[in-house]
DSSP file (Angstrom, degrees, kcal/mol; ACC not computed):
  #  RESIDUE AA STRUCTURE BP1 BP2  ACC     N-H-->O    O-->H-N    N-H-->O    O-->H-N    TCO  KAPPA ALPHA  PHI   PSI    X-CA   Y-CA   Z-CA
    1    1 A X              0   0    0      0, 0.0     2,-0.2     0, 0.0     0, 0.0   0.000 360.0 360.0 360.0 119.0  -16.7   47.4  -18.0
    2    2 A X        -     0   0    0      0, 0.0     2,-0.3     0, 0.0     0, 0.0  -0.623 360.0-136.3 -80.2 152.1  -19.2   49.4  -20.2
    3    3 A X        -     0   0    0     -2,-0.2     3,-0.1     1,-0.2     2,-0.0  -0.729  22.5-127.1 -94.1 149.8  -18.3   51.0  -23.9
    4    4 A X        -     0   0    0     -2,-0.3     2,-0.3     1,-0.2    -1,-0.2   0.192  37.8 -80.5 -63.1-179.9  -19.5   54.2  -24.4
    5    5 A X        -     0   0    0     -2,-0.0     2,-0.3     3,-0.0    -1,-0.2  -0.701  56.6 -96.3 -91.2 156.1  -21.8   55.0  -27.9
    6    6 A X        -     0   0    0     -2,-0.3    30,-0.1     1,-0.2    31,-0.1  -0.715  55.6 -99.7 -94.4 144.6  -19.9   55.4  -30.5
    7    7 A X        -     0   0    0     -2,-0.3    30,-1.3     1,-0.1     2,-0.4   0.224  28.5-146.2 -40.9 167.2  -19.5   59.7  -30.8
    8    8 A X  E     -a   37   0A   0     28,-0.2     2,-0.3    -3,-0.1    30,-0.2  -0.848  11.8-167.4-149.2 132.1  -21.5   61.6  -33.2
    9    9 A X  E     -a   38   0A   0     28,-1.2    30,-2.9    -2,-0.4     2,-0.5  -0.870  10.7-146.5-112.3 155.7  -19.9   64.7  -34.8
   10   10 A X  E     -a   39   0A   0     -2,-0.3     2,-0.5    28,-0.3    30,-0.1  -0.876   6.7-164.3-146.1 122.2  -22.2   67.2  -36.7
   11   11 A X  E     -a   40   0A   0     28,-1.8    30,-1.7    -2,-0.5     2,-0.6  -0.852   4.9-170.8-113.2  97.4  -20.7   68.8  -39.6
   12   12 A X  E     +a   41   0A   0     -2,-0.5    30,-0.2    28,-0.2    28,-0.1  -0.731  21.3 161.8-110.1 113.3  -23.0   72.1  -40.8
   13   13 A X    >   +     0   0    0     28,-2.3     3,-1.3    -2,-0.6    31,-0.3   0.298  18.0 143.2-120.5  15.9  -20.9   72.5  -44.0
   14   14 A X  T 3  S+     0   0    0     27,-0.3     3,-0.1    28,-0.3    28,-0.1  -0.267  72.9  24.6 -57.3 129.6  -24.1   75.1  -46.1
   15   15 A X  T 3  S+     0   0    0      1,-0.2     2,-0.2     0, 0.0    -1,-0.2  -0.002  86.3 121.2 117.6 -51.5  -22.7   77.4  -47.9
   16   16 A X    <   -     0   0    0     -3,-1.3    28,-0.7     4,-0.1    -1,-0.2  -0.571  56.3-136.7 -81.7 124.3  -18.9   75.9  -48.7
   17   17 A X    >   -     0   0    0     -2,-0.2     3,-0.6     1,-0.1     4,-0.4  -0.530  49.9 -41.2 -70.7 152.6  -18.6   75.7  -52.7
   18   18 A X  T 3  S+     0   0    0      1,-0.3    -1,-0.1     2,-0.2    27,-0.0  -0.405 127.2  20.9 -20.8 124.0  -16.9   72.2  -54.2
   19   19 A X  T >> S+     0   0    0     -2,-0.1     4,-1.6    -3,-0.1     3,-0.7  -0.993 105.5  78.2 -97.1  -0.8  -14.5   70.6  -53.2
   20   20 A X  H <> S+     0   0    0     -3,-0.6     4,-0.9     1,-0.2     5,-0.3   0.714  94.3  60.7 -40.8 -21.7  -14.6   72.2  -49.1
   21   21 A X  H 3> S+     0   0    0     -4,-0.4     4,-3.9     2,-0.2     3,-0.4   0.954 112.8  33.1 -70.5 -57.0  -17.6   69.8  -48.4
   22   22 A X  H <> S+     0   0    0     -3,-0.7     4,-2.3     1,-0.2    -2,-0.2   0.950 118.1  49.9 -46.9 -63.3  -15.6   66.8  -49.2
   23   23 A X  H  X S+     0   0    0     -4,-1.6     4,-1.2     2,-0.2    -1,-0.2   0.618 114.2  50.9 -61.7 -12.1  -12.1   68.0  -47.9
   24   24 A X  H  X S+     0   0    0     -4,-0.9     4,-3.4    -3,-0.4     5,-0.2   0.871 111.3  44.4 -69.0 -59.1  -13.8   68.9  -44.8
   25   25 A X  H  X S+     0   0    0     -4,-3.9     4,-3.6    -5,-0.3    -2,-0.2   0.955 112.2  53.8 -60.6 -46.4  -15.4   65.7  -44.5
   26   26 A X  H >X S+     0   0    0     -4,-2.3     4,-1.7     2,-0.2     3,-0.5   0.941 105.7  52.4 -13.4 -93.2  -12.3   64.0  -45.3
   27   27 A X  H 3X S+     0   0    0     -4,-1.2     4,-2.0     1,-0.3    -1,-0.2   0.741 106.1  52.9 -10.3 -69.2  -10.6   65.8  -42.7
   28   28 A X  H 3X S+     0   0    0     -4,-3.4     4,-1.5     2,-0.2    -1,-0.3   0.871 108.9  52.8 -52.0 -46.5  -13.4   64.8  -39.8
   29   29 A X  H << S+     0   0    0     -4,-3.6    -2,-0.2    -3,-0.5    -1,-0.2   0.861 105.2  54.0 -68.1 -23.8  -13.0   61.0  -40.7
   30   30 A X  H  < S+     0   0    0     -4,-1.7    -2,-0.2     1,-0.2    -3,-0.2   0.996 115.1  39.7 -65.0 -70.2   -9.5   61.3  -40.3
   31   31 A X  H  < S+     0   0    0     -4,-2.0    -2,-0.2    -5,-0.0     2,-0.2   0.459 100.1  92.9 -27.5 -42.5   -9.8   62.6  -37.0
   32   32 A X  S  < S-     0   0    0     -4,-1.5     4,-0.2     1,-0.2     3,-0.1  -0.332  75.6 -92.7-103.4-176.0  -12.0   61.0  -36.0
   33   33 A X    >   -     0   0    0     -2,-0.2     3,-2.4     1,-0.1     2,-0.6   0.207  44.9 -96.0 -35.8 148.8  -12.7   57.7  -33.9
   34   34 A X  T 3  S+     0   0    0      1,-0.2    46,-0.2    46,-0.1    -1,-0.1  -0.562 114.4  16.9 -77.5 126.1  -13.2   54.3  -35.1
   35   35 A X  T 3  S+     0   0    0     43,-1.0     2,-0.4    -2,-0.6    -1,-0.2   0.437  90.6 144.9  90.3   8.0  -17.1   54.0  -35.2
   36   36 A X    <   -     0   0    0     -3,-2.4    42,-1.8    -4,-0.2     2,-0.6  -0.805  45.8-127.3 -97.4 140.4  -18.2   57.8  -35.0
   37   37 A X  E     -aB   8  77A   0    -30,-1.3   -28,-1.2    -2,-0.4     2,-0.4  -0.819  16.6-159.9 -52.2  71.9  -20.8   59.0  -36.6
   38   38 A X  E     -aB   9  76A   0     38,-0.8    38,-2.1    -2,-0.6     2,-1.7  -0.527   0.5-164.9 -87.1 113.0  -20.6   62.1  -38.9
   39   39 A X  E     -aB  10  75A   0    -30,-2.9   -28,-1.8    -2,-0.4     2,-0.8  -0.546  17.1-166.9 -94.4  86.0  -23.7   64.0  -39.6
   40   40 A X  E     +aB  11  74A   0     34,-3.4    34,-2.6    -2,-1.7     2,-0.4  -0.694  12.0 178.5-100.8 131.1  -22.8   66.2  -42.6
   41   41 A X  E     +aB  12  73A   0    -30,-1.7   -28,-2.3    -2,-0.8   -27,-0.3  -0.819  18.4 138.6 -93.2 128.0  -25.0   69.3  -43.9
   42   42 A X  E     - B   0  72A   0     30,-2.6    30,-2.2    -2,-0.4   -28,-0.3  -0.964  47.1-140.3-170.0 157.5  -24.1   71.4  -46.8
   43   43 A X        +     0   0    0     -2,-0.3   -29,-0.1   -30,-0.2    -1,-0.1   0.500  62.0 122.3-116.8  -1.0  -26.1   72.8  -49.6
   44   44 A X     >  -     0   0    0    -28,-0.7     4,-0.5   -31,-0.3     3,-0.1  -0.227  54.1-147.4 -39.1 133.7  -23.2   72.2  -52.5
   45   45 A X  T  4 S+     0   0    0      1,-0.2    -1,-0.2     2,-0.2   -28,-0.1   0.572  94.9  63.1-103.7  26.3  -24.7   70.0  -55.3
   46   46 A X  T >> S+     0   0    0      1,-0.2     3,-2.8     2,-0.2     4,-2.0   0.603  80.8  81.8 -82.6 -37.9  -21.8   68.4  -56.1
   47   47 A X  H 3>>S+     0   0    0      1,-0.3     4,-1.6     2,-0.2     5,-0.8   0.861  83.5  65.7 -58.5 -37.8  -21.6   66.8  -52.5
   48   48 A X  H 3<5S+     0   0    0     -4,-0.5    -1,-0.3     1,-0.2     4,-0.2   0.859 117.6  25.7 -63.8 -21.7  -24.2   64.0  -53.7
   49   49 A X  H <>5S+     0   0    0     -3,-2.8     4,-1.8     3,-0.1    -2,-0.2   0.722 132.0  48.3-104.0 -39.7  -21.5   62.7  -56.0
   50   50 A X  H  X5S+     0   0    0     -4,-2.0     4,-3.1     3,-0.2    -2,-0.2   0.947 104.3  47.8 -33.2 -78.6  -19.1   64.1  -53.8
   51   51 A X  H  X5S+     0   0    0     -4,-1.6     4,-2.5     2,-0.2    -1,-0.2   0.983 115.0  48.4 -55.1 -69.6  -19.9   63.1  -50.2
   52   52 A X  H  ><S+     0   0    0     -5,-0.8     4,-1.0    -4,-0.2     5,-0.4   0.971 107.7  61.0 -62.2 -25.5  -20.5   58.7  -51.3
   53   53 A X  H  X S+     0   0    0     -4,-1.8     4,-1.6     1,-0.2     3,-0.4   0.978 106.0  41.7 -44.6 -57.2  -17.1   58.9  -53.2
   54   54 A X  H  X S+     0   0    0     -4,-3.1     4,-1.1     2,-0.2     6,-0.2   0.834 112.0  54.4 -58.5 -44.3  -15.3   59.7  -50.2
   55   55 A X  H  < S+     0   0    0     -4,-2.5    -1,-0.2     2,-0.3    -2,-0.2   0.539 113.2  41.2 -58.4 -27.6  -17.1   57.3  -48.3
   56   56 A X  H  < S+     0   0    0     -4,-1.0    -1,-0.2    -3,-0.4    -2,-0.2   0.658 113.5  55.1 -96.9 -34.0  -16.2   54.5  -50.7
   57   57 A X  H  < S+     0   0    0     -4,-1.6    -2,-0.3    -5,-0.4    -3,-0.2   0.730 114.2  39.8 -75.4 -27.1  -12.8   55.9  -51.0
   58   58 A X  S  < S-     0   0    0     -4,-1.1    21,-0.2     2,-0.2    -3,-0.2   0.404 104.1-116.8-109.9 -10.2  -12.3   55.7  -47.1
   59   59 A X        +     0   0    0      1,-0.3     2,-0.2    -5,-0.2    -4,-0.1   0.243  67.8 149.9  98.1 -20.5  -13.9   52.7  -46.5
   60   60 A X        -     0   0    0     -6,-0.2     2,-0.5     1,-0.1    -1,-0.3  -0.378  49.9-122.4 -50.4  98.9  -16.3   55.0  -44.4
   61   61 A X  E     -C   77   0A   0     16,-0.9    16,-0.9    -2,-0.2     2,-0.4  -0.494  14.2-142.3 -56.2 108.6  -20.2   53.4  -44.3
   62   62 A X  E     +C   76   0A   0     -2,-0.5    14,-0.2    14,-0.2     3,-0.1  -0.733  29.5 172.9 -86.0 125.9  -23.1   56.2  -45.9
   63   63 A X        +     0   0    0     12,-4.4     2,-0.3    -2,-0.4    -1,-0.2   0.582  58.9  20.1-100.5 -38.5  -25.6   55.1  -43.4
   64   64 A X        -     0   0    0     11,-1.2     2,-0.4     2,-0.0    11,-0.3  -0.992  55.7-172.8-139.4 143.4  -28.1   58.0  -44.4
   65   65 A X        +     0   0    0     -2,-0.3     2,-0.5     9,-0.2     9,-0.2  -0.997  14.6 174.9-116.4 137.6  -28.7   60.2  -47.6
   66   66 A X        -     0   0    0      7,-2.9     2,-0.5    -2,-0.4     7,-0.4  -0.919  11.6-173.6-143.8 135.5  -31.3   62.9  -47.3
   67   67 A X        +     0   0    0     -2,-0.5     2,-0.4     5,-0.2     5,-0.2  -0.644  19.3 161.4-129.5  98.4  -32.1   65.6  -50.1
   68   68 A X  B >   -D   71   0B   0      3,-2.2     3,-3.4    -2,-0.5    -2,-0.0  -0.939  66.3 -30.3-120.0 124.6  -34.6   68.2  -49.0
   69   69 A X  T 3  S-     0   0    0     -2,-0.4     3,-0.1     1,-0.3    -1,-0.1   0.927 116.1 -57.5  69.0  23.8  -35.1   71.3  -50.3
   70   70 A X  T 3  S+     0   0    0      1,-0.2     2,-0.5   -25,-0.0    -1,-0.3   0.765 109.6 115.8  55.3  24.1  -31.7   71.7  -51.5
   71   71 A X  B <   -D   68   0B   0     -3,-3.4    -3,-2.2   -57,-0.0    -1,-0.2  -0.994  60.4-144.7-121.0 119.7  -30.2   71.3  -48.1
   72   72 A X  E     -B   42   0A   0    -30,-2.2   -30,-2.6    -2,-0.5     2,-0.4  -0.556  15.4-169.4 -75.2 139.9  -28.0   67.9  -48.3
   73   73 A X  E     +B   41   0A   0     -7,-0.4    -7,-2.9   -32,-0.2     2,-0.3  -0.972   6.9 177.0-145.0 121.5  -27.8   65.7  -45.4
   74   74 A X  E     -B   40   0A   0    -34,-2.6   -34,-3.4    -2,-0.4     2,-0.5  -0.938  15.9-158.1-134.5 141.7  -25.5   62.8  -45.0
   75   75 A X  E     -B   39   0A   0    -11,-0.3   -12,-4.4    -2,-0.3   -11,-1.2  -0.610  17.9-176.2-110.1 133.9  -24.7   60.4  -42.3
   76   76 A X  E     -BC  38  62A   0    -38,-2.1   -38,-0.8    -2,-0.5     2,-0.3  -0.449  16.9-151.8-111.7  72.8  -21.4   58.5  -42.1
   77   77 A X  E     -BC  37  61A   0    -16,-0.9   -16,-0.9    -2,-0.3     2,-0.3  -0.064  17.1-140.9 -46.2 115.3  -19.6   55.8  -40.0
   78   78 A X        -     0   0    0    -42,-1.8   -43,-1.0    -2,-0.3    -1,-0.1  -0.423  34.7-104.0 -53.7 129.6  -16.2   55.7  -39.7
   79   79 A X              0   0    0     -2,-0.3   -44,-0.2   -21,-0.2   -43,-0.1  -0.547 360.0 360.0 -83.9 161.5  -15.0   52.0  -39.8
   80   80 A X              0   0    0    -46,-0.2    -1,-0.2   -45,-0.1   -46,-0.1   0.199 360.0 360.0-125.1 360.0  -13.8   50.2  -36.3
């Protein structure tokens, strides 16, 4: 029997003031599966303190951080 990849869900969250980046993301980890991948964008600059809190608060691995340009990019595993 094969496993699948674990999903990857893409979150374009530019735009959304503090706290909607967070509670958003929040929101997507609850939903989703153990081991998916959440790719979140959003240009709040609170989400850098924001975004690894939650991730430490949920148990939820920051896999990637990326700050270009003011457009925030982080990637997240959900834990299995």
């Amino acid at each position: 029997m094969k496993t699948r990849p674990p999903e990857t869900v893409e979150l374009d969250l530019r735009g959304l003031k503090c706290p909607l980046p967070a509670l958003r993301t929040r929101k997507a980890l609850k939903e989703a599966a153990a081991g998916t991948r959440l790719v979140v964008t959003c240009t709040d600059p609170m989400a850098v303190i924001d975004i690894p809190h939650l991730a430490h608060e949920t148990g939820a691995a920051l896999e990637e951080r990326t700050v270009t340009e003011g457009l925030l990019t982080f990637i997240l595993r959900k834990p299995s």
